[in-house]
C-alpha positions in Angstrom: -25.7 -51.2 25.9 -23.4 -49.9 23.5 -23.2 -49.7 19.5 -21.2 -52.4 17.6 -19.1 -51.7 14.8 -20.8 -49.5 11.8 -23.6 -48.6 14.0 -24.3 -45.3 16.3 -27.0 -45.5 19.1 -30.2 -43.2 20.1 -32.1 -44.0 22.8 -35.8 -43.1 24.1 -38.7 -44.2 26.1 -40.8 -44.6 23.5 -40.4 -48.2 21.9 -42.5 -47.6 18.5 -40.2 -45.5 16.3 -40.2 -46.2 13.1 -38.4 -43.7 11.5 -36.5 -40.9 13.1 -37.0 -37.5 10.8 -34.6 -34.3 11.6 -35.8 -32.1 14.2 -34.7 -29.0 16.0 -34.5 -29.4 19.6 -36.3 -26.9 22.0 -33.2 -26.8 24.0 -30.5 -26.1 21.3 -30.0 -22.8 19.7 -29.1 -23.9 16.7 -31.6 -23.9 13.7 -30.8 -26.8 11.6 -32.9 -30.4 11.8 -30.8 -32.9 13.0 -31.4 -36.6 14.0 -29.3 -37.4 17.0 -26.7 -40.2 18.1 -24.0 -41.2 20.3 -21.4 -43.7 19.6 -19.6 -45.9 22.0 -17.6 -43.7 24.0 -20.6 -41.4 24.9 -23.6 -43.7 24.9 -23.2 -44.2 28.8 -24.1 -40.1 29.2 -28.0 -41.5 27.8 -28.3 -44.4 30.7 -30.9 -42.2 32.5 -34.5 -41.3 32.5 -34.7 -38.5 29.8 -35.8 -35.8 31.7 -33.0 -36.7 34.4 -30.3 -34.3 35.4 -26.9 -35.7 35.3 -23.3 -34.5 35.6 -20.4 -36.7 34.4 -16.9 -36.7 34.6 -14.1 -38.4 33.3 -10.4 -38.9 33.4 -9.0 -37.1 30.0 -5.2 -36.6 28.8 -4.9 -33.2 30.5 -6.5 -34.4 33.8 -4.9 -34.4 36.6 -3.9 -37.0 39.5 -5.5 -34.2 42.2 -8.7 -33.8 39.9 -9.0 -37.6 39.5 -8.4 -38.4 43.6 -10.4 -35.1 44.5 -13.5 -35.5 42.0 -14.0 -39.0 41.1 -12.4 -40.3 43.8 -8.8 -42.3 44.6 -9.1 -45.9 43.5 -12.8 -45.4 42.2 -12.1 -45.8 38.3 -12.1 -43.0 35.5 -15.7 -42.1 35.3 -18.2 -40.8 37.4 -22.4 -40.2 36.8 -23.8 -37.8 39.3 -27.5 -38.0 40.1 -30.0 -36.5 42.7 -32.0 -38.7 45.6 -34.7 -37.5 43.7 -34.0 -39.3 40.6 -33.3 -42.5 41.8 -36.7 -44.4 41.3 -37.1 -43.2 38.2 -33.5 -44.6 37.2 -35.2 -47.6 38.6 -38.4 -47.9 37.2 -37.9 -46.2 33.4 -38.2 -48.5 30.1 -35.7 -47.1 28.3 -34.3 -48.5 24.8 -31.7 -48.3 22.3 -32.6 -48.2 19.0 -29.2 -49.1 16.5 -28.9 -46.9 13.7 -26.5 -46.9 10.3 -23.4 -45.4 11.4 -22.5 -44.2 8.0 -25.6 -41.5 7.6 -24.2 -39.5 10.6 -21.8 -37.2 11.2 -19.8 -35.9 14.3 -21.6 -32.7 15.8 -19.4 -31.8 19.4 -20.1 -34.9 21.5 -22.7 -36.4 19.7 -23.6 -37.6 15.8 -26.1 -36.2 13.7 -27.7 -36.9 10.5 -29.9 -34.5 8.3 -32.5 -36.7 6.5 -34.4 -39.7 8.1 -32.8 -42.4 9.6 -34.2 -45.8 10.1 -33.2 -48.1 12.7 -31.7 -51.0 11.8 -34.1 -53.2 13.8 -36.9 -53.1 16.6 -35.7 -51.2 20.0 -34.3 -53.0 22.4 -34.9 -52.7 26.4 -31.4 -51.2 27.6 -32.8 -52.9 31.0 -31.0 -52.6 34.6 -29.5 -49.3 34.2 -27.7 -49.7 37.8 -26.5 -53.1 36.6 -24.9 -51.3 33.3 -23.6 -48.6 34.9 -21.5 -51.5 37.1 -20.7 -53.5 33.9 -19.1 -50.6 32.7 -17.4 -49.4 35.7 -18.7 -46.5 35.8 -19.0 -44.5 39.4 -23.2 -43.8 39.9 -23.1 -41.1 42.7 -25.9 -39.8 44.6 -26.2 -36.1 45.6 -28.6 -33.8 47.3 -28.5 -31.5 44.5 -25.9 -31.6 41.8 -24.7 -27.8 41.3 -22.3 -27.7 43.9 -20.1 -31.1 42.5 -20.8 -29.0 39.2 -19.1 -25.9 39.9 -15.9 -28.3 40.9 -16.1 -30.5 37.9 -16.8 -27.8 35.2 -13.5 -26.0 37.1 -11.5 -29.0 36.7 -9.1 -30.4 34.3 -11.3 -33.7 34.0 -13.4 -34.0 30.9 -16.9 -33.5 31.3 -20.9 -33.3 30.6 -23.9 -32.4 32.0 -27.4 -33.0 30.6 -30.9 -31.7 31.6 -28.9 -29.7 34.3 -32.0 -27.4 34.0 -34.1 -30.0 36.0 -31.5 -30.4 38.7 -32.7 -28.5 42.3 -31.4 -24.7 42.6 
């Protein structure tokens, strides 16, 4: 489930959007409305339940050989998704979908896209479906943790690229 040429991706649970108007988010400090989007190379960070925490990591230009073997693991790809026990029926059972949007209304805002007036998608929402099964596709490492914030604080300290989303909902 990724965006095709010209397009940019947002993805919810809730399959009746219409139009997406610019909003600030409780969780950003910033004060301007935006809508919000990923493109291709960051629309596997948004395979998850919303609310789900998730740390990712990924092999960058500065990373190195130790970081990749220690953290991701030797022989086990460029990219690894970090999730809790706790999480996993949700990743299970969620209906998430993608809803396609015009690339060419949004703008590049750190990892993501964002566009200041309404957006509408450029066709129903599709079911994003197995999110296992994409996660596979894409070769992308899916590791299950106790609690995340001790792979974190390695990650974070790391010369690997990295994200982590909703880390607020992740256990102490």
């Amino acid at each position: 489930m990724r965006p095709a040429a010209g397009e940019v991706l947002h993805f919810s649970e809730d399959p009746t959007i219409t139009t997406f108007r610019p909003h600030v988010a409780r969780t950003n400090g910033k004060v301007t409305p935006y809508v919000w989007a990923v493109g291709h190379d960051r629309a596997p960070d948004y395979w998850f339940p919303r609310q789900c925490p998730r740390a990712m990591a990924w092999v960058g230009p500065a990373t190195t050989p130790e970081d990749r073997d220690r953290i991701i693991g030797a022989g086990s790809g460029t990219r690894v998704h970090a999730v809790e026990y706790g999480w996993l029926d949700a990743i299970r059972s969620v209906e998430l979908y993608a809803y396609r949007l015009p690339a060419d209304e949004f703008v590049e805002h750190d990892a993501a896209v964002v566009a200041t007036t309404e957006v509408r998608p450029l066709g129903p929402a599709e079911r994003v479906g197995d999110l296992f099964a994409l996660h596979d596709e894409a070769g992308i490492q899916l590791r299950v943790l106790h609690r995340l914030h001790d792979f974190w604080a390695e990650v974070v300290a790391s010369t690997l690229e990295w994200s982590g989303i909703r880390m607020r909902n992740a256990k102490p």
